[in-house]
N, C-alpha and C positions, 0 to 999 in steps of 0.2 A: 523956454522950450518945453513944449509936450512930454511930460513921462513917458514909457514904455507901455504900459497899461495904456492911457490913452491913448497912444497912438495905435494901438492892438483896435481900442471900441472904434476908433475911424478908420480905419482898412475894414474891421468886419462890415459895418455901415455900409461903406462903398461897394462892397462887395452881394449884399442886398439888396442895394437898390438897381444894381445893375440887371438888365435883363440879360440872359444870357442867348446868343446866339453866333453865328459866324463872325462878323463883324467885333463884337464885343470880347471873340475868345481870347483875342492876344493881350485886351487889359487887363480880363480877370485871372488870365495868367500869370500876370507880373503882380497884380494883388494877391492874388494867394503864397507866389514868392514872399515877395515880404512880408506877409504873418507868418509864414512859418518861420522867416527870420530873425522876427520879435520876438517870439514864443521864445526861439533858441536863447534868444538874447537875455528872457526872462531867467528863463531856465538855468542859464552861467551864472546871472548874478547870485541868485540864490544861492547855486551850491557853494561858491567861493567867499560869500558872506556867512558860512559857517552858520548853517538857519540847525540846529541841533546836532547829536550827535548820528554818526549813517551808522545801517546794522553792516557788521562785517560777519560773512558767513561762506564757512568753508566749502566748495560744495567738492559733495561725496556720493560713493555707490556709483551705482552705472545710469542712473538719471536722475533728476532734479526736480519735482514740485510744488508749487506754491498752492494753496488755500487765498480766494482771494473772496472779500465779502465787506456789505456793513457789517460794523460791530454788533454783537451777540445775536450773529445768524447759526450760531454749533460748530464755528471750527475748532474751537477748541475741543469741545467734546471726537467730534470726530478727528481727530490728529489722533488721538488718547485710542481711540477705538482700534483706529487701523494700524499705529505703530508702537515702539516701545516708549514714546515721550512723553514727559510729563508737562501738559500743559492746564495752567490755573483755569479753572472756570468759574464763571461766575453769573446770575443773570441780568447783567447791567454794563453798560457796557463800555468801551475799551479796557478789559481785563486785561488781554494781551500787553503790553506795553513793550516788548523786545520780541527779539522773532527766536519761535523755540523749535526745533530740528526734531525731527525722528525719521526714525530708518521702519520699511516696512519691506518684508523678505517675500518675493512671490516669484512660484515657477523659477526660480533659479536667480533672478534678477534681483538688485539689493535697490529700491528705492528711496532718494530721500525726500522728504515730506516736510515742509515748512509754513509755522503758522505766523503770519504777522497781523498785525493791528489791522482792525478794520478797517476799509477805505469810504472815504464819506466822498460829498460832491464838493470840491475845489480843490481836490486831492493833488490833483496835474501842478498846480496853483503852491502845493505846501501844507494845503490844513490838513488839521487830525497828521501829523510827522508823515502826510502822501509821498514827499520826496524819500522817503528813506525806504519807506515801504515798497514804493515803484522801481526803486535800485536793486531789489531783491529781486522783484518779478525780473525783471529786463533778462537776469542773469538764469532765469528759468528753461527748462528742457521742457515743462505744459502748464498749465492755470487751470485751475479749478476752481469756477464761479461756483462759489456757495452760495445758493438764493435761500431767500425764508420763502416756505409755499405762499404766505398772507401778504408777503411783498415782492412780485416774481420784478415787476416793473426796474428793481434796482438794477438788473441785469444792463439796462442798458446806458443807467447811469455809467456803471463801471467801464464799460463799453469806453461811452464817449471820455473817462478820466484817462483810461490807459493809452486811447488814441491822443488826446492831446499832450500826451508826454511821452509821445515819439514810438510806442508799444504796437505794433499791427499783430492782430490778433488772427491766426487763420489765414496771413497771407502768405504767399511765396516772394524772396526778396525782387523787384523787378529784373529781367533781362536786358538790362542796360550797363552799357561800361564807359567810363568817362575817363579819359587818361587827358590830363593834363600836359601843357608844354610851353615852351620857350616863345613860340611865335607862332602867326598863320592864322590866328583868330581864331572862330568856331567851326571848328569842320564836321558834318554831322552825315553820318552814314545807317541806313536802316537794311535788312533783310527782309523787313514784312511792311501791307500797306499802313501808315500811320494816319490816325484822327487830328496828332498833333503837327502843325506847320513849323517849320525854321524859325519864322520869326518869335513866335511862342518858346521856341528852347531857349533860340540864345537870350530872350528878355528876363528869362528865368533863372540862367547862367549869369548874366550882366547882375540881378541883385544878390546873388551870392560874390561878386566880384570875382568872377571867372570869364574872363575875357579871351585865353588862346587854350584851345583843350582839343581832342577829338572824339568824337560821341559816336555811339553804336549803341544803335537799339535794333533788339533779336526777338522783340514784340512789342505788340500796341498798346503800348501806356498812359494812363489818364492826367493830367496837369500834376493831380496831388502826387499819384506815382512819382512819376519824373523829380519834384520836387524834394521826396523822400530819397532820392540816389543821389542827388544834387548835396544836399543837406549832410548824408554822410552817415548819420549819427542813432539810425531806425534799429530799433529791437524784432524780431518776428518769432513771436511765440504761439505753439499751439494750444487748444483749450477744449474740457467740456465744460457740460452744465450739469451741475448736482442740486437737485432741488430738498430740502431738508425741512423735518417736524411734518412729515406728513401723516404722521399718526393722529396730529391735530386738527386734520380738518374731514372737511365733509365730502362726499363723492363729487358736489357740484364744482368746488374749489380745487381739489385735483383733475378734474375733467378739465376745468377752462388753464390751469399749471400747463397741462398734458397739449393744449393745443396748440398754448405759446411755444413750447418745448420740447418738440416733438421726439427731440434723440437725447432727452435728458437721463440723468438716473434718478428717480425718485424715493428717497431713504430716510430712515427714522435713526440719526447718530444714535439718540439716548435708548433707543428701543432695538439697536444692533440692525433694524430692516432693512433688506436687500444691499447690506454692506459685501455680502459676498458679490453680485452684482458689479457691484461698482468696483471693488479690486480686479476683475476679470477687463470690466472695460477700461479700467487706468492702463491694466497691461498692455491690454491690446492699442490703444490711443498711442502708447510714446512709441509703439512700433520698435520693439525691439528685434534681433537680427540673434541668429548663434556663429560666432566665428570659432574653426576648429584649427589648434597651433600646431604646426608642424617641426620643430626643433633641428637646427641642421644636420643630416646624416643620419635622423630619426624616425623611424614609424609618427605619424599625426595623433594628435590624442584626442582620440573620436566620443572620451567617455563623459569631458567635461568640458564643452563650449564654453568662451570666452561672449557673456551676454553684452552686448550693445545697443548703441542708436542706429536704425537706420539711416543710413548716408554716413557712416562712420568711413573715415579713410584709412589705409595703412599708419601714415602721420600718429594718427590717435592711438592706432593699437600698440605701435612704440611709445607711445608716453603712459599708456597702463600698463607696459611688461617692467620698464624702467626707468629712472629717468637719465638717463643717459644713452640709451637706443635711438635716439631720435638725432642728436651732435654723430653719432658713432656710422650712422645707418648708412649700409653701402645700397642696397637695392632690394625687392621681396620677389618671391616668387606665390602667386595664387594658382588655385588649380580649386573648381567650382562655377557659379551661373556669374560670377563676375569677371571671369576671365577669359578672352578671344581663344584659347587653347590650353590645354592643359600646361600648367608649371609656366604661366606666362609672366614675366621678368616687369614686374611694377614699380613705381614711385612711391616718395610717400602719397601724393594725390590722390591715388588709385583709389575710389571709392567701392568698397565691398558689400556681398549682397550675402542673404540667408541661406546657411551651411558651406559658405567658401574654407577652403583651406588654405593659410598660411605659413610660410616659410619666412622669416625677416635673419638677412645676413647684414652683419656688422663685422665692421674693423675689428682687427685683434687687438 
């Protein structure tokens, strides 16, 4: 019987030689079903074959950053610049060899900053410890592609490693919901026109072995989409670009960086440039929010906002007051641009926006 691996190169194969058009959409739909299903399948064995040891990392502050690059592109130096961690450097590379944490304090907000081992090409795969490294990213609030100016092209190696180990970089999770059931086969309901056909979903459901479910989709989602909602198991994290050692090169080499790159920051770690730059746009990138608390029967404390993530919901701001606010939690009141009315009576769901005021009432 065909390894896993092989059976991956013949789906891909099939998958290329096919031409794509109306007719062909519902085969190569259920081909790309099934690679993704192999991948995943790759993916289990691995982790449960105990392939090294995983980094375990607490995360802390009010967001979360990874450093992501080949080895000895300056994250280490830059980790060292922007926060208080001490990370080894060295010029050769995987120095890194465990993932080293630092905290970096801006405009109110406590960031933490995480460097781990560079990521090479078959990373998705395991090499250079990818899988450990990738467990770290998955669990990231933004990524920070480190590029070396003299090799911008790696960008999209990294690209295509984080994609194949289930990482969408920059996307929104699809608008589909897939509730499973007892019987009645595939029943599939849409609100917008769709590209993709019935028979394309349920082919796509049938090789996940999902056979009775009902599906809604709230927009027009591409095969691969579909198949990452199906799947279950997608990370979606957002990211810039920091292009680094630009002190080393020549005006031509940053001009052609600059056009691949357009919205990058381009900074000299070791020479400290434009690192004020790029803490300004880290801030701004994870979109943070000021939520102001209100204490019951108490004037709001308007002096020191509670920093967060945009899309943060009541839920979350009970698990940073306590840990126990959240079992305890009877209902909140908001009053601010996220609330239909002033002092209006939320869940924990209730997703909050920049300068809302809350109130959170608990059991006694």
């Amino acid at each position: 019987m065909a390894t896993l691996q092989e059976q991956i190169r013949e789906v891909e194969e099939e998958i290329k030689k096919t031409a794509y058009n109306k007719a062909t959409s519902f085969h190569i739909g259920r081909l790309k079903a099934k690679l993704a299903r192999l991948h995943d399948e790759v993916e289990k064995k691995s982790s449960t074959a105990g392939t090294g040891e995983g980094y375990s990392v607490k995360k802390s502050g009010d967001a979360t950053v990874t450093l992501v690059g080949f080895p000895s592109v300056g994250k280490s130096t830059l980790l060292n610049k922007l926060t208080d961690a001490n990370s080894e450097v060295g010029s050769y590379a995987f120095t890194t060899v465990t993932v080293v944490p630092g905290v970096m304090e801006y405009k109110g907000a406590i960031i933490q900053i995480l460097d781990v081992p560079g990521l090479v090409k078959g990373a998705a795969s395991g090499r250079g410890r990818g899988k450990e490294v990738i467990a770290v990213i998955r669990n990231s609030d933004l990524v920070i592609f480190l590029l070396d100016v003299f090799q911008p092209a790696h960008y999209y190696v990294l690209m295509e490693e984080l994609y194949e180990a289930g990482i969408r970089v920059d996307q929104m999770p699809p608008d589909v919901v897939i509730k499973k059931v007892d019987r009645g086969g595939i029943r599939i309901n849409s609100t917008v026109e769709l590209d993709l056909d019935d028979d394309t979903i349920k082919s796509i459901m049938d090789e996940y072995k999902i056979h009775n479910a009902m599906v809604l989709l709230r927009e027009n989602v591409t095969v691969d989409q579909f198949i990452d909602v199906v799947a279950g198991n997608r990370s979606y994290v957002s990211s810039m670009i920091v292009v680094n050692k630009v002190d080393l090169a020549n005006p031509q080499i940053l001009e052609e960086n600059k056009e691949l790159y357009p919205g990058a920051v381009f900074i000299s770690a070791h020479n400290n440039q434009n690192l004020d730059m790029l803490r300004d746009d880290l801030y701004d990138c994870l979109g943070f929010i000021r939520v102001y608390m209100k204490p019951q029967g108490e004037a709001a404390d308007l002096e020191e906002p509670m920093i967060v993530l945009r899309n943060t919901n009541v839920g979350q701001i009970c698990d940073r007051l306590h840990k126990d606010f959240r079992k305890k939690f009877r209902f909140a009141y908001v009053w601010g641009p996220s609330a239909k009315h002033p002092g209006q009576r939320v869940g924990l769901d209730h997703k909050l926006k920049d300068g809302d005021i809350v109130s959170v009432i608990i059991q006694k």
